[in-house]
N, C-alpha and C positions, 0 to 999 in steps of 0.2 A: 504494500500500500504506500504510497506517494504519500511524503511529508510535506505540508504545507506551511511555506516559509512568510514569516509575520514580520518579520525586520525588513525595516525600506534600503537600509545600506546591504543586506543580504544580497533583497532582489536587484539592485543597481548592479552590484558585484556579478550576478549572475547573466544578467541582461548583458553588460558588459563583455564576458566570457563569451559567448553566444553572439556577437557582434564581431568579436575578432576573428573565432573561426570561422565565420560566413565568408569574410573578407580574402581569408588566408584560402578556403578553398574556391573560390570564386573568382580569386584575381589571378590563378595559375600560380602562386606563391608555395603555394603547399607540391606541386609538382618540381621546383628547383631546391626546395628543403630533402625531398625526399629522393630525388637525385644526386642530392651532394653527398645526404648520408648514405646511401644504398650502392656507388660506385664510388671506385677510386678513380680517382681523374688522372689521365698518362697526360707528361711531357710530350712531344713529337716532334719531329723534323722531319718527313721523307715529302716526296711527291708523287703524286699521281693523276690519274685521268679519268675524267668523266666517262661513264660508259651506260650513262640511262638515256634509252631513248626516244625518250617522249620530245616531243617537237617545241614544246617550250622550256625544254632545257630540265639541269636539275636544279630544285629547291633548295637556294640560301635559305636556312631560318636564323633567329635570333637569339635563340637556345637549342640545344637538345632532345627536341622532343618534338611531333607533330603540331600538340597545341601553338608551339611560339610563331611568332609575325613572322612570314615569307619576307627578305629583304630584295633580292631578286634573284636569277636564274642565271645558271652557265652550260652551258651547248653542249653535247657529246664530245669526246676526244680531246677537250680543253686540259691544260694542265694545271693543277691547284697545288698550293703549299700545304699539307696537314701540319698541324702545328700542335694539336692535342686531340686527347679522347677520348670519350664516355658513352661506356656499351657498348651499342651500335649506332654510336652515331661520334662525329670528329667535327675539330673544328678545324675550319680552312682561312687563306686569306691568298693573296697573290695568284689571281686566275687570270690564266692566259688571254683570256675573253670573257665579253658578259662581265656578270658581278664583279664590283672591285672593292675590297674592304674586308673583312672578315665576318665569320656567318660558320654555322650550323650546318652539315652534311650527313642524310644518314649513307655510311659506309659501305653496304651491299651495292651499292650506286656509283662505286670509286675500283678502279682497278690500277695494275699495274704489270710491266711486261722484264721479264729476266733480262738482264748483260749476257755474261758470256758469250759474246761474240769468236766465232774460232776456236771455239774449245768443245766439251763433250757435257757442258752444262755447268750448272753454279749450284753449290751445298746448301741445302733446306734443313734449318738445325731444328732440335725439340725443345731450345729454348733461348734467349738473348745473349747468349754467349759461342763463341766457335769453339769453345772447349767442350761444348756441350754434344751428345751426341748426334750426328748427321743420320735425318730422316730416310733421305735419297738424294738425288739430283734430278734438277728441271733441267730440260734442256735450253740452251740458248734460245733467247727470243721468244720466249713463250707468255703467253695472257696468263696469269691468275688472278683469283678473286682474293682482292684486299677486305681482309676481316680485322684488322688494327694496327696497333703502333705503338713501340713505346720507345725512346728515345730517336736513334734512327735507325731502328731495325723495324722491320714491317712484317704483320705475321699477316699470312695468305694461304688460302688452300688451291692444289692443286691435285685433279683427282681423285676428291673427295678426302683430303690428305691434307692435314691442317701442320703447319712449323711456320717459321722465321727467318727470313733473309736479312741478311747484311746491308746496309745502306748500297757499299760498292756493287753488289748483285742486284737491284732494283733501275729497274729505268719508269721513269712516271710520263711519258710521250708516248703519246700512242701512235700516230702518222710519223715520227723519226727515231731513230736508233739514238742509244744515249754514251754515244763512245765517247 
């Protein structure tokens, strides 16, 4: 049974209460709280390439998440700077074309294509280190799907096959080679 509260400074207290989390879940505030606590946010530095191809490009947002403002759009094959990342989704800034400034990309949306030019492929490691053990090898010039980032090594699956390249083994151009 419900207590009914008789104090005016109670209910103000409570009103109150009731007032702030409207706000916090209403003004998308409570979606960057629970973002912040719920992932760890990576560093980055690599590059890469649009490769969604919808006709108006992919979605700049302004946060992390679907709900935030579209800032604007950058074309297929463009190349973006990742600079950090959360989840599935990075933050970018220095596009080739289109959008200029930094913005919000979800990641299934971003690729990137191996070096190894001339050689027999480049080592796909199981973890941010070359010390670490080699998965296989991709061969030269090959697509895979950019899944993250953390410093500037870039984890990507190829053939269903998820590790981490090296900055030096990543090329983020997709129309030119990155010798």
């Amino acid at each position: 049974m419900a207590k009914k509260v008789k104090n005016p400074a109670s209910k103000l207290m409570i009103g109150l209460a009731f007032s702030c989390i409207s706000v916090i879940l209403n003004s998308g505030i409570a979606n960057q709280i629970s973002l912040a606590k719920s992932t760890n946010s990576q560093k980055c530095n690599i590059f890469a390439y649009v490769t969604d191809i919808d006709s108006q490009g992919l979605n700049v947002r302004s946060g992390a998440s679907t709900n935030n403002t579209i800032l604007g759009q950058i074309p297929i094959n463009e190349t973006v700077q990742v600079i950090g990342a959360v989840g599935n989704w990075v933050q970018i800034t220095n596009a080739s074309d289109g959008f200029q400034g930094t913005g919000w990309v979800f990641v299934p949306k971003l690729g990137l294509t191996t070096r190894g030019y001339g050689t027999n492929g480049v080592n796909f490691y199981v973890t941010t280190s070359q010390q670490s053990q080699k998965v296989r090898r991709i061969p030269a010039n090959t697509a895979v799907k950019l899944l993250g980032c953390q410093g500037d090594w870039a984890q990507v699956e190829y053939q269903g096959i998820k590790g981490w390249l090296t900055k030096e083994d990543q090329c983020g151009a997709a129309l030119t080679s990155c010798s």
